[in-house]
N, C-alpha and C positions, 0 to 999 in steps of 0.2 A: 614526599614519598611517591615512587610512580609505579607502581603498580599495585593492582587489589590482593589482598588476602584471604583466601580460602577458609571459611568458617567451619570447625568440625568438632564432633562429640568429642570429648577423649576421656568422656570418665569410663572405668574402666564393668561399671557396672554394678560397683558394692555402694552403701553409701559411705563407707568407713573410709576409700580407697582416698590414696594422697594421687594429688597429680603434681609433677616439678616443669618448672618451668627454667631453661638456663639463659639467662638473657646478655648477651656479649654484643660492646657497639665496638665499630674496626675502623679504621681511618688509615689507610695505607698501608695494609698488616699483609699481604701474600705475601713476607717470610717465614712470618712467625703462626698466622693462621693454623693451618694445617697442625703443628703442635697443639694449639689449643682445642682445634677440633677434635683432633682424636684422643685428648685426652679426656674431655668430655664425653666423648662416646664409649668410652671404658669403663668411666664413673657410671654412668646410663647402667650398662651393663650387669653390673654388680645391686641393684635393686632388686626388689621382692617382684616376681613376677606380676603382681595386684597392684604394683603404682604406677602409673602412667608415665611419660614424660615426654619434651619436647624443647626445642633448640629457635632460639630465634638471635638472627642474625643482624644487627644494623650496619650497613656501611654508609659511615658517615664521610661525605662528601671525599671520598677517593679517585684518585687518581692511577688507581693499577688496575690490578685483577683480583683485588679484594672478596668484591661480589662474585665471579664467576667460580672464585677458589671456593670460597663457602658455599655455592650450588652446587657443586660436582662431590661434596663432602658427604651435604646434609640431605639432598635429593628430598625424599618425602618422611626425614628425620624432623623439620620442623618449618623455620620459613625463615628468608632474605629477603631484604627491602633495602631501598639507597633513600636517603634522606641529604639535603644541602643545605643542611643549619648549620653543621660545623662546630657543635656542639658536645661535649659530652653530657653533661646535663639534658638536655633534649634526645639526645640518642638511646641513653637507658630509659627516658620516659616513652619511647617510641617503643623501642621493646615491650617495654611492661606492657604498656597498651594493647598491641599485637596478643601477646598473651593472654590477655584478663579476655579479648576478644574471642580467640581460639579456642577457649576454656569453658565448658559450660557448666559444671561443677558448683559443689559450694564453693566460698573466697574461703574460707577456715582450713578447708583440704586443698589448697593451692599454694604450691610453694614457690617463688619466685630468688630464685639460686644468681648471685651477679659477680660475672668475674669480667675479665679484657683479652680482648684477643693477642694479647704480648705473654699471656699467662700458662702456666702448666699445672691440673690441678690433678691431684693426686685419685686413684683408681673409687679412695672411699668417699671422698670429698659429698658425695651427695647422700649416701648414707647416714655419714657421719652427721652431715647439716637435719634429717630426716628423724634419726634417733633423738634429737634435742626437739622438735618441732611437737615430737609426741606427748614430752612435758611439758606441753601449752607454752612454751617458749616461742615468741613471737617475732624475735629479730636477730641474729645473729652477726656479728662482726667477728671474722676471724683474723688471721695474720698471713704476710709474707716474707717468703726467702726469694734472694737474688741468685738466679741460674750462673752470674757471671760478674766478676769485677774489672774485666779486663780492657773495658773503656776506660778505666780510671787509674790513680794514681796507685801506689801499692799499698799503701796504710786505708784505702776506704773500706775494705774489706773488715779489718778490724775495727775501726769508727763507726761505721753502719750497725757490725754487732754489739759493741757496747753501747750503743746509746737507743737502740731498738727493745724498750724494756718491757719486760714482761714478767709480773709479779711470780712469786713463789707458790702460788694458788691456781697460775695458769691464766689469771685474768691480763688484760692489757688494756692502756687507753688507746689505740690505734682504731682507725676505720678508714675503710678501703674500698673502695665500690670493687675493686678488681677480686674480694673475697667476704660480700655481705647476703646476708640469705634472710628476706621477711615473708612474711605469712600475706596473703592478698589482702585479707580483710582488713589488717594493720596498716595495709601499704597503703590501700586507698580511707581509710579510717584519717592518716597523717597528711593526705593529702599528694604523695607521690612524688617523684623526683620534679626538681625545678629546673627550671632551660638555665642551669647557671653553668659557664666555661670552667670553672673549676670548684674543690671543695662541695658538689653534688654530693659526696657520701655524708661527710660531717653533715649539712644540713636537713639531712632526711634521717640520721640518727635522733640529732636531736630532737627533731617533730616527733618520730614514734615513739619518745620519752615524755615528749609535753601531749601526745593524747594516751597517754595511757598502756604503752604497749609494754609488754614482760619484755626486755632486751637482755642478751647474756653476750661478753665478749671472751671469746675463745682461744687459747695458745692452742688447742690441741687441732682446729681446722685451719689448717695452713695450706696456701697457693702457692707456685713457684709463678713470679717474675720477673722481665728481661731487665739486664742492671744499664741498658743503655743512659748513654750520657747528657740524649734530648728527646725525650717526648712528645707524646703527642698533644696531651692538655697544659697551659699555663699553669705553674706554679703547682705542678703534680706532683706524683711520686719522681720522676724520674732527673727532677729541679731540685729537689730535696735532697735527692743521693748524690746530685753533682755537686751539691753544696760542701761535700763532705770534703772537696781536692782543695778545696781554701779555705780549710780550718788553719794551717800552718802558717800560711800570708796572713790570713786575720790576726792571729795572736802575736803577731810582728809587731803585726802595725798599731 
């Protein structure tokens, strides 16, 4: 990280008051950035005027204009730092970090909201995450939809949605960093994201289940993400969906 972080109050003054934190790590994203920022700043918008929030940015080891896209966005909306782990795992722990720092609040009234900067999240998304938080629900994983199939083959579109299940109750097995929301106290309770290159979200789910956290997985809080055909992490989402163009060579052979 090179540069310092400016420490500041941001509770808003109640003791009841929620503060959200939105934590997005970026790795090569000035195309898609700008999307994701301003869709988070809509979600922002549509909050109670009593909750606080805040944007923290990581550009993780890029090579464009990453970081300068997300200054000129977020200005003194939240904070951008460059880190050269290279990481996904270490990048949302850099975030969180930054925030739990930023925050001076209880951790119980700290909401730590994680999406990707390839992502679109819809206008309620942090409400929606905010109304569940109030029934002492402690973790949330929700789901995504793919903006686009047009990297790929013609039938991924329908592979992708039939095999992306999601019960009849609304629940689902999926977890996503690009759409998971935990409570501070839980987050650092479980120990926090690990410097791992991929599968960061699964292993920090399952921590906040082995100490104890109330988790709820959700159909109804859904991201939009890009359906590109190479990603940025090892064996991510965007490996998964490519996988889908050789389902029909597999079952040849």
């Amino acid at each position: 990280m090179d540069n310092a972080i400016p420490v500041f109050d941001l509770t808003s003054g109640r003791e009841d008051s929620w503060h959200i934190s939105v934590l997005i790590p970026a790795r090569n994203e000035e195309a898609l950035l700008p999307r994701c920022l301003f869709s988070v700043q809509r979600a922002r918008l549509k909050l109670p005027p009593e909750v606080t929030s805040d944007v923290i940015v990581v550009d993780d080891a890029s090579s464009d204009r990453t970081r300068a896209i997300a200054e000129s966005i977020l200005r003194d909306e939240g904070a951008v730092v460059s880190t050269t782990e290279g990481g996904v795992g270490s990048a949302r722990s850099l975030a969180a970090s930054i925030a739990l720092g930023r925050y001076k609040g209880p951790a119980h009234l700290h909401w730590l909201a994680n999406t990707d900067a390839d992502c679109c999240v819809p206008e309620t998304w942090l409400l929606d995450q905010l109304a569940i938080a109030e029934t002492n629900v402690q973790a949330i994983a929700g789901i995504i939809s793919v903006d686009s199939f047009s990297e790929h083959q013609p039938e991924v579109a329908e592979r992708f949605s039939s095999s992306y299940l999601i019960h009849a109750d609304g629940s689902h097995p999926h977890v996503h960093g690009a759409n998971l929301g935990v409570r501070a106290d839980a987050y650092l309770r479980a120990g926090g994201w690990s410097s791992l290159p991929t599968a960061e979200d699964h292993d920090l789910w399952n921590r906040l289940h082995t100490t104890g956290s109330l988790r709820v997985s959700l159909g109804s809080v859904r991201v939009v993400t890009s359906g590109r055909r190479v990603g940025r992490a090892p064996l991510g989402f965007a490996q998964a969906l490519a996988a889908h163009n050789n389902e029909e060579l597999e079952a040849a052979e």
